[in-house]
N, C-alpha and C positions, 0 to 999 in steps of 0.2 A: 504493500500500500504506500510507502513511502515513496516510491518513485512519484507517482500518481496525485498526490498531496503537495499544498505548500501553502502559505500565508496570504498569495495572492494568485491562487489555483482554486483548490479548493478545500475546506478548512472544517473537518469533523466535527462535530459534539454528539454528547451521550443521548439518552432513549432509555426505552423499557431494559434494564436489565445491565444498563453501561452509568453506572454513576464517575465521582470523582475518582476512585480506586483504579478503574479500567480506564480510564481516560491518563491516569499516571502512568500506568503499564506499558500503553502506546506510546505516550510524550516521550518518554524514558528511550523505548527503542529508537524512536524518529531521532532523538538527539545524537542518540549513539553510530546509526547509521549515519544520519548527514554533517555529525559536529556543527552543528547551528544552534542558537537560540531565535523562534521566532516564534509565533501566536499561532502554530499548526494545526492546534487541536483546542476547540472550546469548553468549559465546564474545569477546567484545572484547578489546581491545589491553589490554595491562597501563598505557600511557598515559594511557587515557582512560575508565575503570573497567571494567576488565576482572577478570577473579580469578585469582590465584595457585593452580593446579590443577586447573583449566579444562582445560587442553587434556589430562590424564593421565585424568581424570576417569572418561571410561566405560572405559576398562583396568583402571587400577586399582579403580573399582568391580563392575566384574567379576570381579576375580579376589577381591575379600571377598565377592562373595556366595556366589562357587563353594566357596570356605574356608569359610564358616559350612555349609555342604551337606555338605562335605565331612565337617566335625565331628561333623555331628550323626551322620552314620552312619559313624562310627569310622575317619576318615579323613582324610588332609590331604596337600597340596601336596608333602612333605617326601621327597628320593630319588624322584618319581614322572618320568616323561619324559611330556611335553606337546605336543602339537602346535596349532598356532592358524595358521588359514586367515589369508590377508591382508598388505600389513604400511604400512597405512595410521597412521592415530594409535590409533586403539582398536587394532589389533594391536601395535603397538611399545610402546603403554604396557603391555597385559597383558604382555605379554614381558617385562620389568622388574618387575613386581609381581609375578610368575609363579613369576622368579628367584628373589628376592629373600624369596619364601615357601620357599623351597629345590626348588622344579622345577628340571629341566632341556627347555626348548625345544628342540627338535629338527627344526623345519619353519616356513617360512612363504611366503607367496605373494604372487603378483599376480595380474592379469591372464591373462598370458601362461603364466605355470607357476610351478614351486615349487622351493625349496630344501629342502635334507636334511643338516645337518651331524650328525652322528653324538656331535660333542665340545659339541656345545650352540651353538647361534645366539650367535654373537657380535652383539651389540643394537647398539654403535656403530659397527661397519661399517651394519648396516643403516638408520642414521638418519642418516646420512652420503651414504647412498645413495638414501633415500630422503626424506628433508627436505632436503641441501643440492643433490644433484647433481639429484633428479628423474629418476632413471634405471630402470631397468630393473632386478626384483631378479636378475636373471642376473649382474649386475654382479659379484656377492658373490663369484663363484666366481674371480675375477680376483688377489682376497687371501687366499682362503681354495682352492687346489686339489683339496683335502683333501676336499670337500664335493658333492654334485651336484646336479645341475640337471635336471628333467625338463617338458617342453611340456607344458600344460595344467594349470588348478590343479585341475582336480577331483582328479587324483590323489594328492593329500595326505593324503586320507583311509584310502589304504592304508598308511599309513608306519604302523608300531606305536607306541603309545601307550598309555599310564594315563588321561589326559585330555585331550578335545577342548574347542577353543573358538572355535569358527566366530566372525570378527572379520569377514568382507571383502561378501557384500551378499545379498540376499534370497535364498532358494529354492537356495543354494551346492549343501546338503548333503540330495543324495534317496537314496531306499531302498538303492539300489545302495551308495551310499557308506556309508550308514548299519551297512547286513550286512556290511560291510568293519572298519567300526570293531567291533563285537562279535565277527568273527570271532578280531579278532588281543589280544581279552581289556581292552578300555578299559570301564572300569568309572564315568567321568561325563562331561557332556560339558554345556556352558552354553554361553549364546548370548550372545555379544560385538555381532552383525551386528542388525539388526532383520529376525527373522522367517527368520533363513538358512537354518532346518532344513522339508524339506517335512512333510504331517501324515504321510505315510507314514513317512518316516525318523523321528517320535515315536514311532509307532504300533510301530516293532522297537524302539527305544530301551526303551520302555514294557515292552514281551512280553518282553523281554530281561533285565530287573529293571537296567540302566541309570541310574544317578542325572541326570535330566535337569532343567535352569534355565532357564526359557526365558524370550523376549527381555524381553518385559513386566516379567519383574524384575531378571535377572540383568544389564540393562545400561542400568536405569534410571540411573548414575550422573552421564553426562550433564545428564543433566535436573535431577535433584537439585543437582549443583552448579551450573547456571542459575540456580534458585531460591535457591541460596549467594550467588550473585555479584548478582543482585536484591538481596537485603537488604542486603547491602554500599551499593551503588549507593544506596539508602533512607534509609541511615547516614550516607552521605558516609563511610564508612570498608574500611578493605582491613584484612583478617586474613592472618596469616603461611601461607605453603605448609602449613607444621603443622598447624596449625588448623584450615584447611579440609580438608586430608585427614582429621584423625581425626572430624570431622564425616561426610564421608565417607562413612568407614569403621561408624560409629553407623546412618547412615542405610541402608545396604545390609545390612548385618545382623539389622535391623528390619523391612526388606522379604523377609527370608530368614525371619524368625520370624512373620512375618503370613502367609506361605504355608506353611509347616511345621503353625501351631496350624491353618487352615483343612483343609489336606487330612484331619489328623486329627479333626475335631469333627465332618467328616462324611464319615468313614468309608471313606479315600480314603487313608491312611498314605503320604508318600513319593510321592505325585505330585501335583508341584511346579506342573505346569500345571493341574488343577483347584483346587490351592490358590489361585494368583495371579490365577485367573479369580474365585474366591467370596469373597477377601477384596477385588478392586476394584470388582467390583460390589456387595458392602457398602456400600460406604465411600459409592459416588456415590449408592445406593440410600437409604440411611440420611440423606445431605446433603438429598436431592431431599424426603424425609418432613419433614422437619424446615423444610423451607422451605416446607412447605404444597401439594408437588406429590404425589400419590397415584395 
């Protein structure tokens, strides 16, 4: 892979199954084979330029893009109960971002099935549970009795709700679950996972007048602070946690306003997924022209 990679080629980051660990693993090799220092690979150790909000990144830019959605159609985070599939990094950090907009979480998952705390997910049980021990989120129920536990995570989508936010992996959330969420009155729902919702379960969201974000923007955050922690890496310099989050925060809010003006200029008001398709195909469209390619 090393041949094939580079800083201003093309520049990895991690996914399902590749955190900070595997991404050193790689860094490590790439150095060793090229003798370089350069921003190769994104998601790095804070050691060896890695970025300060790196790992919060697609959470917390999820839950701005969902707020600026939220805003524009007379609504926000604030008193709402939340459920988010998952409780990987991108579920753990919207769950704190989530909070901290004044939701309250009320669900999250694994694998194997899901929790339901009634009184709001307590977050450092579950990153306790699930960054230190590596366990099973059943766990949760051991400190918290209070709360239950039920086999299989599809069923999370029946727990009521104001707003979903599918965090945990492709194709989670289909029709069935879909009709489930509008029956019990959730009014948006954005995609944390890449691509978690089937086109069926859009297609009710959609008929349903559902405020729907979908993956392409609503959890570009990731990627966006890559490209954070590239410039860094370009700089020889690190910016405070601060800084890079209200960057951030700028930049998913700008991908909320690029798909907002798009849906409406052509005549598509409020849906999010034709906006986010006609302003990226612009953008590569208009690049490709302007380079001479027609």
């Amino acid at each position: 892979l090393s041949k094939h990679i580079g800083a201003d080629t093309d520049v990895p980051a991690g996914d399902i199954g590749v955190g900070a660990r595997e991404i050193g693993f790689m860094y490590g090799q790439y150095k060793r084979l090229r003798n370089e220092f350069t921003g190769v690979l994104t998601g790095k150790g804070l050691t060896y330029g890695g970025s300060l909000a790196r790992t919060e990144a697609t959470g917390f830019g999820l839950c701005y893009f969902t707020e600026a959605m939220l805003k524009a159609n007379g609504k926000s985070f604030d008193g709402k109960t939340v459920v988010i599939s998952g409780s990987g990094n991108v579920a753990i950090y919207a769950t704190k971002k989530a909070t901290e907009l004044g939701g309250k979480v009320v669900a999250l998952s694994d694998s194997n099935g899901y929790i339901y705390d009634k009184n709001g997910i307590d977050l450092d049980c579950v990153k306790q549970i699930k960054e230190v021990e590596r366990k099973r989120i059943k766990e949760y129920l051991n400190t918290h009795p209070e709360a239950e536990y039920h086999e299989g995570c599809k069923g999370i989508w029946t727990v009521p709700c104001d707003i979903a936010l599918p965090c945990a992996t492709q194709n989670e959330l289909d029709e069935e679950s879909a009709r489930a969420l509008v029956a019990n009155n959730c009014f948006a729902v954005a995609e944390g996972a890449n691509m978690p919702s089937t086109p069926e379960a859009i297609a009710v969201f959609q008929s349903n007048g559902i405020l729907f974000g979908p993956a392409k923007a609503a959890n570009a955050g990731g990627v966006a602070t890559s490209a954070l922690e590239m410039s860094q890496n370009s700089m020889r310099y690190s910016w405070t946690f601060d800084e890079v989050d209200a960057k951030l925060k700028g930049i998913m809010e700008g991908i909320f306003e690029k798909c907002d003006s798009a849906s409406k200029e052509y005549g598509k008001e409020g849906n999010y997924v034709m906006g986010a398709n006609i302003a990226g195909f612009q953008k590569v469209a208009e690049a490709m022209m302007a380079h001479g390619i027609v």
